[in-house]
N, C-alpha and C positions, 0 to 999 in steps of 0.2 A: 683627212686627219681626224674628223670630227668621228666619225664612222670605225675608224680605228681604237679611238679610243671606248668609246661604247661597248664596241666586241672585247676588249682588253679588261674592262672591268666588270663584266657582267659574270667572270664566273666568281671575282672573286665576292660580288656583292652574294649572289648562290648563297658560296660558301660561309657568309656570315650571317644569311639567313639561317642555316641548316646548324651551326654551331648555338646559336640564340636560341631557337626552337630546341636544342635539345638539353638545355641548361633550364631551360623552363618547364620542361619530362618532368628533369631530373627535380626539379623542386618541388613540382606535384607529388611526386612520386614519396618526398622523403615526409612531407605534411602528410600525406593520408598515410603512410607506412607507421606512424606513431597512435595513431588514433584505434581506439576498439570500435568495434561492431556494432554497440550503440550510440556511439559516436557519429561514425561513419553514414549512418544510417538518419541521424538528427540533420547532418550537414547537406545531406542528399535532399531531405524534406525543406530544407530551407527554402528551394526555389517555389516550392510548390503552394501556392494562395487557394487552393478551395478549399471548401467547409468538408472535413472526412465526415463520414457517416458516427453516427454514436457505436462506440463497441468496448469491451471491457478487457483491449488488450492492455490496459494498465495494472489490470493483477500481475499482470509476472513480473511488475517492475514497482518504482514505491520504495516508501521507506519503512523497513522490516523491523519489529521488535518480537524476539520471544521473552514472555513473558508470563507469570502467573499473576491472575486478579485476587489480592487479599482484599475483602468486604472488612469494613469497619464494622459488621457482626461478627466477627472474627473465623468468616470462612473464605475456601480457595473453591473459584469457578469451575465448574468440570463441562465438559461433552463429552459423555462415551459415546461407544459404538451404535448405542440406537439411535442418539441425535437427542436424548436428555440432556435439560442444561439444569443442574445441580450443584450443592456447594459440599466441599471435604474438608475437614479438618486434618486432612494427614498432606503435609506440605509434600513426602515424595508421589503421592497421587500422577501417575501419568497423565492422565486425564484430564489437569488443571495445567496442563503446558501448553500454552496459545501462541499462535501465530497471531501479531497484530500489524495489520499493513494498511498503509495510509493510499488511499484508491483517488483522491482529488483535493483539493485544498478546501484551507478552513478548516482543517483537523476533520476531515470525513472520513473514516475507517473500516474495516471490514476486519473480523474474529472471529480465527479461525481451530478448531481442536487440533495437536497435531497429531496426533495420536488417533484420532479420530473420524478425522477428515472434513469433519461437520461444520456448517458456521454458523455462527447467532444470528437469530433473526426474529425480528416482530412483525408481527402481521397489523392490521388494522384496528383490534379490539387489544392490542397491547399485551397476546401472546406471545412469550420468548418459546423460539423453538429453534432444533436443528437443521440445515439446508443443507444437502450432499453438494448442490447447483448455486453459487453464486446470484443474486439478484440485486434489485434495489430497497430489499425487506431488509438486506444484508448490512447495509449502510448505520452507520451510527455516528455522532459528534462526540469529539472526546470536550470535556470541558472541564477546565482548573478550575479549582473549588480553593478560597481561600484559605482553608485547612489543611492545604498540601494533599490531599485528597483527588483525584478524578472521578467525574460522572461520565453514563456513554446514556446519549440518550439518540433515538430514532432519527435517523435524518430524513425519512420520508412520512411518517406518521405522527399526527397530533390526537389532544382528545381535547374538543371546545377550544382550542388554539394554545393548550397545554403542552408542554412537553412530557413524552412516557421513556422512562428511564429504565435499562439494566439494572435488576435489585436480587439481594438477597436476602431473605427475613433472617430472623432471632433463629429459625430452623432451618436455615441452608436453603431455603426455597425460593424460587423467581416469584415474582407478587405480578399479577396482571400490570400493565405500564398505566390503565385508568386510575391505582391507585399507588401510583410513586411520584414523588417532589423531589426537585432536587435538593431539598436540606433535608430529607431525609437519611438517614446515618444507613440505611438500607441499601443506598443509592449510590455510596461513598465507597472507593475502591486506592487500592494503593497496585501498582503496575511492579511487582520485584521482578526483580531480574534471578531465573532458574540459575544455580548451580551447575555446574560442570557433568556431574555425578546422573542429576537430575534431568538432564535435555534428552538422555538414553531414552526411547519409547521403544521397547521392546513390542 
């Protein structure tokens, strides 16, 4: 009797495995079916505990702002095409429409021409210059100024444990970063947001 009933219930037990297993497919299935591809991709890494190697695939992701830098000298940031960083006074300037993306926390950023392709970068002596290549020369800290104002100053370079600032003088020009402060009105930038008209970089 005992033996009977075992063979009698074993297909149906089967069968309430193979229905269970497949209602739990199905819920896998509907969870990652709503999810994108960086999503999917975070959820994947979540198993994973070791230390990745250092690498800068965080440029392609970040929080994006286009924007042009107005100087409380009353100029707009440029990079052309050679990798000059200079200031215009003509607000539709292509050349003054940047790319600003935030590469790690703490307000660490990287800016970038768009039009240009160039990014700002200071070297060690507190040269601003152009970068075709991404680095950590790249890096700058945005910092609110109680004047409703922002500074960018170097995130990897100091001078005597000073900070050297993105500036631009009375004449539109970058100032070596060994002689920028940040109260200086040189050093002071207003982040607008380009017009519609204006984002076109031909």
């Amino acid at each position: 009797m005992r033996k009977w009933r075992l063979t009698w219930n074993l297909p149906n037990l089967l069968s309430g495995l193979y229905v269970h297993m497949l209602f739990l497919l199905g819920s896998v299935c509907v969870t990652f079916s709503d999810r994108s591809p960086e999503q999917m991709a975070a959820i994947m890494n979540c198993s994973k505990h070791e230390r990745h190697t250092r690498n800068y695939d965080y440029m392609e992701g970040g929080d994006v702002r286009i924007r042009q830098l107005f100087s409380r000298t009353q100029w707009f940031l440029t990079i052309d095409d050679f990798g000059n960083i200079n200031g215009t006074q003509d607000p539709t300037n292509c050349y003054s429409i940047l790319e600003i993306r935030t590469v790690s926390e703490g307000g660490i950023l990287a800016i970038k021409g768009i039009k240009s392709q160039y990014y700002i970068s200071m070297n060690r002596t507190g040269q601003l210059q152009g970068k075709k290549i991404y680095n950590d020369n790249c890096n700058f800290k945005e910092v609110f100024l109680e004047n409703y104002f922002n500074a960018y100053s170097s995130a990897k370079w100091t001078r005597n444990g000073k900070e050297m600032f993105i500036t631009l003088s009375q004449k539109g020009r970058p100032l070596r970063g060994r002689k920028t402060r940040r109260e200086h009105i040189a050093s002071h930038f207003i982040p607008m947001k380009c017009r519609e008209e204006e984002r076109r970089v031909d």
